[in-house]
N, C-alpha and C positions, 0 to 999 in steps of 0.2 A: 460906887467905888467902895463905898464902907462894905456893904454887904460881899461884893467878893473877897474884899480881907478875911473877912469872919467866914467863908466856905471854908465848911472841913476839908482836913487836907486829906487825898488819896494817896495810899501806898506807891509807890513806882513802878514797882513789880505788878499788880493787879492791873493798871491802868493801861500795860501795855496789851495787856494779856484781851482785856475788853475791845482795844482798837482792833487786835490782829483779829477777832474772832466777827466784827461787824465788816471786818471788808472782807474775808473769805466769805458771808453769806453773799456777798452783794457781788462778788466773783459766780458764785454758784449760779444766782440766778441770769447772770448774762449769758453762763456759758449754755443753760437751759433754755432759753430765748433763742441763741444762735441757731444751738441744734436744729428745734422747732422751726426753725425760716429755714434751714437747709435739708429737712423732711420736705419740708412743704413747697418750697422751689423744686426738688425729684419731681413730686407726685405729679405738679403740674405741670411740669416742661415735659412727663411721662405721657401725660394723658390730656389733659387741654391744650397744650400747645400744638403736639399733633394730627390734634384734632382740627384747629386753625388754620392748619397750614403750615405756621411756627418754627422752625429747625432752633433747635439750644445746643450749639455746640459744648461739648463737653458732658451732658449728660449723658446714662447710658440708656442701652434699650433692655435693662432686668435680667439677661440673662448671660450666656459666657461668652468675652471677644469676640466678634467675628471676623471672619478673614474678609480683607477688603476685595469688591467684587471686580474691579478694573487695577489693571497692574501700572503701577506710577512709581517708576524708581529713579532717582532721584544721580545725581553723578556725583561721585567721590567731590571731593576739593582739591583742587589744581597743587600738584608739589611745589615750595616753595625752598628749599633747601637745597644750597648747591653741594653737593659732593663728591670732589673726584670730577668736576665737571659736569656732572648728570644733577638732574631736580628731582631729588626723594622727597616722601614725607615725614613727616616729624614724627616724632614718637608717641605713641600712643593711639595713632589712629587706627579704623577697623581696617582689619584685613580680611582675605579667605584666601583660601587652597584647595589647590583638588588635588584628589588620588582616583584612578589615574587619569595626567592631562591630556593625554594620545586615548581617545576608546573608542570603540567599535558600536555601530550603532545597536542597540537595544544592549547596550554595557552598561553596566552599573557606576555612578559616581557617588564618592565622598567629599562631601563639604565642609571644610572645619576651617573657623570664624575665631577671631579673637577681636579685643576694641570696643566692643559693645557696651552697653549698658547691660548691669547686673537684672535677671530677670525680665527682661525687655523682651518680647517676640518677634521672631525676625523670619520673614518671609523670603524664600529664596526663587526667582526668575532664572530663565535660560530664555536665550532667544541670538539672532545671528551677532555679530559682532557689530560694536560701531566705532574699531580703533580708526583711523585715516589710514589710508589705503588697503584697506582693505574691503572690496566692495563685496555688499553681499548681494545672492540672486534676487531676482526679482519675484520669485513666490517661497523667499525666505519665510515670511511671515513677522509677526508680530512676539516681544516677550510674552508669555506666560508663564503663571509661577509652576514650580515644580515639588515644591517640599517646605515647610513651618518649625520651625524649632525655638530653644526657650533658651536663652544663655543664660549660664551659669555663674556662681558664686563668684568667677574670675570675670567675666564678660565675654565667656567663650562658648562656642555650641557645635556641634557637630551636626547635618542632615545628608541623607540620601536620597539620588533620584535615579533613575534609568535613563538614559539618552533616546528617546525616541527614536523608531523604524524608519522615519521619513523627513529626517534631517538634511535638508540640501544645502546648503551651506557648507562650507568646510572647515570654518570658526566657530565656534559658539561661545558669546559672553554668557556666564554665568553675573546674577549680581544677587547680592546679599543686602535688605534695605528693614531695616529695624523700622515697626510702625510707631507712628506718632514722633519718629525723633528723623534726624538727617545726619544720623548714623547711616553709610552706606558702606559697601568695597565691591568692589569687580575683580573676576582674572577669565580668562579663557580657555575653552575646550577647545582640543583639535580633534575632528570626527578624522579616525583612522579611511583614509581612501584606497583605491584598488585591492581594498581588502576585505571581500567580499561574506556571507557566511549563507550555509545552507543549512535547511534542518528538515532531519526526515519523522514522519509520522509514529515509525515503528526503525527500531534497529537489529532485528533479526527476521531473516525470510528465507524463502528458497526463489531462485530463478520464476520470474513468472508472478510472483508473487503481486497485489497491488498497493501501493506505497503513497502517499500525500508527500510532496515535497515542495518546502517553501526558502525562497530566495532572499535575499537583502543587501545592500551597499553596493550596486553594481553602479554604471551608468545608464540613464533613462532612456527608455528604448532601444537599448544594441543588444543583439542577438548573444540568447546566454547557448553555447554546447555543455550537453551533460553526459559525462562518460560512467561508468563502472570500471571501477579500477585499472585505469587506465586515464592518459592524457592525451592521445595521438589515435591518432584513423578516423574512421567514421564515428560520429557521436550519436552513443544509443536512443539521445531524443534531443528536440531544439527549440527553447522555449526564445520571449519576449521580454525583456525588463518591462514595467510600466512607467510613468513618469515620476516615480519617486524610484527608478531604479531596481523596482522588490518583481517577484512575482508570489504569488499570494496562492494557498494552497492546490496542488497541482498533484492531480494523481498520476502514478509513472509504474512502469512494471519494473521489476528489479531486473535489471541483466545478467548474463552467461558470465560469471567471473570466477575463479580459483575458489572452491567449497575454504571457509573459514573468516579471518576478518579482513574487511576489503575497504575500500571507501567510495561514497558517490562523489565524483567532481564534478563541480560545474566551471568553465572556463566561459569569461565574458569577448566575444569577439573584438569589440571596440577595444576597449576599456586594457585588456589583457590580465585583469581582473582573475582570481582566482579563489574558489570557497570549496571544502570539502564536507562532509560529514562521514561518521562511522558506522560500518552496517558488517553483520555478522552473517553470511552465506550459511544456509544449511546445504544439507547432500540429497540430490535428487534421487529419487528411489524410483526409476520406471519399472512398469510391468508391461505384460505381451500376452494377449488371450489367441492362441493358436483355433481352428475349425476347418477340418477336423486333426483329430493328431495322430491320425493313423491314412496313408494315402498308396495308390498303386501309382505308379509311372505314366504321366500325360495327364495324371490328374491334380487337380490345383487346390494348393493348401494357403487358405486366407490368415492374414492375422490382424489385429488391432495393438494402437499400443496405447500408452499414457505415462504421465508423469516424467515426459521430458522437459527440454526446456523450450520456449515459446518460439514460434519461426524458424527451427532449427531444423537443418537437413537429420534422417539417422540413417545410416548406412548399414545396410543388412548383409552379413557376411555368413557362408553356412561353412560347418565344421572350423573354424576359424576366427581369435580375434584381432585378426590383423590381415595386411594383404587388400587387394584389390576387392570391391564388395560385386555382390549377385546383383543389386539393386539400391535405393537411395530415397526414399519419403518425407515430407514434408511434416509437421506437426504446423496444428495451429495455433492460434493465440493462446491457446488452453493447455501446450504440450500434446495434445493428443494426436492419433490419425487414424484413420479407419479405413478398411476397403481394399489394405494393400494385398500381392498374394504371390505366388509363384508355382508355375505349371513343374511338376519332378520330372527331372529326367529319368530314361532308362537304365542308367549306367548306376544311380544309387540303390541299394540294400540295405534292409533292416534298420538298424538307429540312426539318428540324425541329431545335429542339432543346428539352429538359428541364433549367430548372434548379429544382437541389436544396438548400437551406440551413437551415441549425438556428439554430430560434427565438432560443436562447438564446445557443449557442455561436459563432453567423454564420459557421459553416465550412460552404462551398460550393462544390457542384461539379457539372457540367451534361456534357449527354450528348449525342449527337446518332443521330436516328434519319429515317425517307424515310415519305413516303405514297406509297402506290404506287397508279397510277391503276388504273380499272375497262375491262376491253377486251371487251365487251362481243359477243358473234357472233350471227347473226340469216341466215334464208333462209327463203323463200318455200314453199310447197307443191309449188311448179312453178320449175322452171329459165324456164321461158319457154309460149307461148299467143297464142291467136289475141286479138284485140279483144273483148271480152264476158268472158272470162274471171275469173271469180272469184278472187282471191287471199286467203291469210290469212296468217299469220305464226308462223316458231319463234324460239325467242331463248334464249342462255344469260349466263353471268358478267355480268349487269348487277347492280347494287346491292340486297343481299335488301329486297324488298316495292315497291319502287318502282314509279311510274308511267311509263308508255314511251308517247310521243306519238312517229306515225309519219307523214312529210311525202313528199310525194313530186313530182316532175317529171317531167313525159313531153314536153318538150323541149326541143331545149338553148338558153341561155337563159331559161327559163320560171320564174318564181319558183314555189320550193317551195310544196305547198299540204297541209295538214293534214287526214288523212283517216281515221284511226283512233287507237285507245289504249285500251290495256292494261296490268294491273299485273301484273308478275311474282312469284313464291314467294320462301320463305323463301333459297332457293338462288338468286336471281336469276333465276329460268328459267320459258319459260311453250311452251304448245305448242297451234296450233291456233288462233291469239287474233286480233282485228280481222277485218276484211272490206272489199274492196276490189274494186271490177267496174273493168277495161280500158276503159276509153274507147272509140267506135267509128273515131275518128280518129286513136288514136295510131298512130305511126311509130315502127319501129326500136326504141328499148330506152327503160324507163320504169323510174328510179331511186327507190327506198324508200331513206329513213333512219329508224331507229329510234332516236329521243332518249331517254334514261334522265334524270328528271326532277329525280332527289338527286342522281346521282351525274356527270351533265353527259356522260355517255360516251352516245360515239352510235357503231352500228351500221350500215355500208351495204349495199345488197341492188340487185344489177343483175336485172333483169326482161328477156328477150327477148321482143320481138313479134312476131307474124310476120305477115306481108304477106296479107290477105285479098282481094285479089286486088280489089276494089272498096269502093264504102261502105257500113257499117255501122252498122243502125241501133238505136243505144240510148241509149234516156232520161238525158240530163245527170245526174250523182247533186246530191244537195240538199248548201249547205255543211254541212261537219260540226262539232258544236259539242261539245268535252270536258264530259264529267259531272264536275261538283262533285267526285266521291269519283277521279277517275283527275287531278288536276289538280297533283298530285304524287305 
């Protein structure tokens, strides 16, 4: 006791200053010890435990969150708040919203969240509804997540998803489930029904053209009609929903509709369902290869065409684009036709023209082609002969089968007088044909014409006489009268 009397005495001030400075070491080194066991519980719950076998809940696996691989959401908390007579929830809890709540399948949704935990990540599901009463199909299917987002400074977040192609259901819960906490909210989608959508490959073509077109939102298995701008009559093609309602890309020819912007509709038979898209018609530009473009009468001028529209009748009109047509061809799948042709009549001359235009499509386009006259040659037996002499007739290029009435003058001045006929062959041509005696009185030269009676071509023949030195006597001939069968 003596000897602590007698211990110098320590300042106040110094004394504290010495305790405070031996317990912060001895802080220092607890909190270096701590670290160290929680280094060293990582590494091994990292790498020995799962090694073992082990699971350590709470450790991580070294590198960033993962998204959990089974969807586990969790349901709101039951409202307990009566108001107004209705059970709200209290304040503060998570909610969501969509924009928009009505969509169309393969539509775009907005999910924006409030409630959460600040920086929490929160996984978003869609899958059919599970309010009461409302039952879902039976290959609704299972939630799946749709979209991840990171709430913000408020505990809010925003994500976006697409509504799937093959949504059968006609509810969708959407849910919103923050990991690691039971943070949740729910609301619902309504998939827009009987309102179907179509989309085409390409949106500008011409008639004929071939196009990919795919369906969506109808009902499963009922017969979809597809028109071109139109909704009524026959449907240019007739497909099948599948059992998700779609039809999946489907090549189609574009149809005969008004040149500019048009739309495909599809109308669902069942369902009465109805989906359009936009498609921009260009202008058919047919053409016509005429062979040959120069023809005589009876003989036949071919043509081909192209670049109409597909299956369509075109109606061939000559000198005219309107009125009753000559004839009427079919184009194939391709617009095209070939082979078509027309025998000339007698009664055309010189220029002509073909016009060509589709039934359906009114694309029109005209040709122009010649009739070429008949020149007909023709000579006697004899260059020339006395008075009495017998004459007959050759004759070529007149119109095949025709009747040839032969006039003649023996002089000048004298109206022609008809004195024979004959019909020539398949080739125009005859040899050896009519009969004709010289007068005893003629003088000088006594001209034939040979008239061709289809084909209006006439043939001249100069006769020489020669001077009999006196007169000559023979029987006037009788007028000649054409038989019925030479009178064309």
């Amino acid at each position: 006791m003596q000897s602590l009397k007698h211990r110098p005495a320590i300042p106040r001030g110094k004394g504290r200053r010495k305790r405070a400075k031996a317990k912060f070491k001895l802080s220092r080194k607890r909190v270096l010890l701590a670290g160290a066991a929680a280094v060293l519980m990582v590494l091994v719950g990292r790498s020995l435990l799962p090694a073992l076998g082990v699971s350590a809940p709470g450790l991580g696996g070294g590198g960033a969150e993962e998204t959990p691989t089974e969807v586990q959401t969790k349901a709101p908390p039951a409202p307990t708040i009566d108001l107004n007579g209705v059970l709200v929830q209290g304040g503060g809890s998570p909610m969501i919203t969509l924009n928009p709540g009505l969509v169309r399948l393969g539509g775009g949704v907005t999910v924006s969240g409030s409630g959460f935990d600040q920086g929490s990540m929160v996984d978003v599901y869609l899958g059919p509804s599970s309010q009461p009463g409302q039952k879902a199909p039976k290959n609704a299917g299972k939630p799946h997540q749709v979209a991840t987002a990171k709430a913000g400074k408020w505990g809010v977040f925003t994500a976006n998803f697409s509504m799937p192609n093959t949504m059968s259901a006609p509810v969708q819960e959407v849910t919103a489930q923050a990991r690691g906490s039971d943070k949740v909210a729910k609301a619902e989608a309504s998939v827009a029904q009987g309102a179907g959508q179509a989309t085409l490959s390409a949106i500008v073509g011409r008639p004929g053209d071939v196009v990919n077109l795919t369906v969506k939102g109808f009902t499963p298995g009922e017969q979809l009609n597809v028109y071109w701008g139109r909704i009524n009559g026959d449907p240019n093609l007739t497909l099948k929903a599948d059992e998700d309602g779609s039809v999946g890309k489907t090549p189609i020819k574009v149809g005969v509709t008004a040149v500019g912007t048009t739309s495909l509709i599809v109308v669902g038979k069942t369902s009465g369902a109805a989906a359009s898209a936009p498609f921009q018609v260009l202008r058919l530009y047919p053409s016509i290869k005429l062979a040959p473009y120069a023809v005589k009468a009876t003989q036949k001028i071919t043509f081909s065409g192209s670049g109409f529209a597909p299956g369509e009748r075109v109606l061939v009109r000559l000198n005219a684009a309107g009125g009753q047509p000559v004839m009427a061809v079919e184009t194939d799948g391709a617009g095209t036709f070939k082979g078509a042709g027309l025998v000339m009549p007698f009664q055309l001359k010189g220029a002509q023209s073909l016009v060509f235009m589709g039934e359906q499509s009114r694309a029109a386009v005209s040709t122009g082609f010649t009739i070429l006259p008949f020149t007909p040659q023709a000579r006697t037996n004899a260059y020339g002969g006395l008075p009495g002499t017998v004459v007959n007739f050759y004759a070529t290029q007149f119109a095949p089968n025709e009747a040839v009435h032969v006039t003649v003058r023996t002089a000048k001045g004298a109206k022609p007088e008809l004195v024979a006929a004959f019909r020539v062959d398949a080739k125009g041509t005859a040899r050896a044909v009519g009969q004709y005696t010289i007068p005893g009185d003629t003088e000088d030269t006594v001209v034939f014409q040979l008239h061709g009676q289809r084909s209006d071509a006439v043939a001249t023949v100069n006769f020489k006489v020669d001077k009999s030195g006196g007169p000559v006597d023979i029987p006037s001939a009788k007028p000649y009268v054409v038989p019925k069968d030479l009178e064309n």
